[in-house]
C-alpha positions as CSV (number, residue, x, y, z in Angstrom):
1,X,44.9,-3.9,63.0
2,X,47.1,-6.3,61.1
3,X,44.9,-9.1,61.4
4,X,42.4,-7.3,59.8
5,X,40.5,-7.9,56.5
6,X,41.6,-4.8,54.1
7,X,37.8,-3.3,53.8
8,X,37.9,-3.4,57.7
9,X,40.8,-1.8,57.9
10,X,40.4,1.3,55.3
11,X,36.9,2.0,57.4
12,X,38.8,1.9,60.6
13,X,41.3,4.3,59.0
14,X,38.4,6.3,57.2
15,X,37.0,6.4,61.1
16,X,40.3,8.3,62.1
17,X,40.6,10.5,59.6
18,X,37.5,11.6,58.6
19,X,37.0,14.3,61.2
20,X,40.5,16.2,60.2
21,X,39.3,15.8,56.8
22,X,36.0,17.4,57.6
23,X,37.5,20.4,59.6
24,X,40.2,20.6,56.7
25,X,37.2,21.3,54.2
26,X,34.8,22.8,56.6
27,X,38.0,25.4,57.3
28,X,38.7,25.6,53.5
29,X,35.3,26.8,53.1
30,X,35.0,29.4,55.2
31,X,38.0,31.3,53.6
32,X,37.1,31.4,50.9
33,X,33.3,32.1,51.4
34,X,34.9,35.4,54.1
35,X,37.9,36.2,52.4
36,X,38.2,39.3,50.2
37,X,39.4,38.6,46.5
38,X,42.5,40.8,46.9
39,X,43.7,38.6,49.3
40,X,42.3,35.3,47.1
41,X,44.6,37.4,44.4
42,X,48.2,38.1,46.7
43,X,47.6,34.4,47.4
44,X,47.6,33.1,43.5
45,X,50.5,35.6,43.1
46,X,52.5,34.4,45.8
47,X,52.3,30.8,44.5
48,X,53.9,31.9,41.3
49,X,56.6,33.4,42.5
50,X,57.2,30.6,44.6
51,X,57.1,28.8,41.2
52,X,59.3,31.1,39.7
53,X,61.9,31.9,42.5
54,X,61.7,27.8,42.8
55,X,63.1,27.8,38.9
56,X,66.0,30.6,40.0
57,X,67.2,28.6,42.7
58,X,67.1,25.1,40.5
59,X,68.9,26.9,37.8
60,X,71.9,29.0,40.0
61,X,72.4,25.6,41.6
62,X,72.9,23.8,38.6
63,X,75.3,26.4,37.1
64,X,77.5,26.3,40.3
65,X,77.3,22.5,40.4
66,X,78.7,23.0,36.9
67,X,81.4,25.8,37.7
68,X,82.6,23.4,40.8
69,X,82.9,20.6,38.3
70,X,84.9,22.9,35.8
71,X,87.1,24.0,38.5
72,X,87.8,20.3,39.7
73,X,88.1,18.4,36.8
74,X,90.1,20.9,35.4
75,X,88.0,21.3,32.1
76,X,89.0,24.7,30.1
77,X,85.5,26.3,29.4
78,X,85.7,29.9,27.8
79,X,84.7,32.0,30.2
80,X,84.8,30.5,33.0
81,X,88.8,30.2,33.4
C-alpha cells in the first residue's frame, strides 16, 4: 500500500471502511426511526449533564491544583491558610 498512488490508496481504504460505515448509519437509523422520544429526550439530557458534570470536575480540579500550589509555595491567600 505504500507504493501506491494517493487516489488508489483512499479507494482502497474507502473499500475497507465503507461497510462499518454503512452498518454505522444503517444502525443509526433504525434508532431513531424505532425509538420512543422519551428515550430520544433522557438521551439529549444525559449529554448535558455529561457537559455539565464535565465543567464541575474541570473546575474542582483546578481549585485543588491551586490549593496544592498555595500550600507548597507557601503563598498566604485569605482563606485558605
Amino acid at each position: 500500500m505504500d507504493n501506491l498512488p494517493m487516489d488508489a490508496m483512499l479507494t482502497q481504504i474507502w473499500q475497507m471502511v465503507s461497510p462499518y460505515v454503512g452498518g454505522a448509519w444503517a444502525a443509526l437509523q433504525r434508532i431513531f426511526a424505532e425509538t420512543p422520544t422519551p428515550l430520544l429526550i433522557g438521551i439529549v439530557v444525559g449529554l448535558l449533564l455529561a457537559r455539565v458534570l464535565r465543567g464541575v470536575l474541570i473546575v474542582a480540579g483546578l481549585a485543588a491544583v491551586v490549593f496544592v500550589a498555595v500550600r507548597v509555595f507557601g503563598i498566604a491567600v485569605p482563606g485558605l491558610g
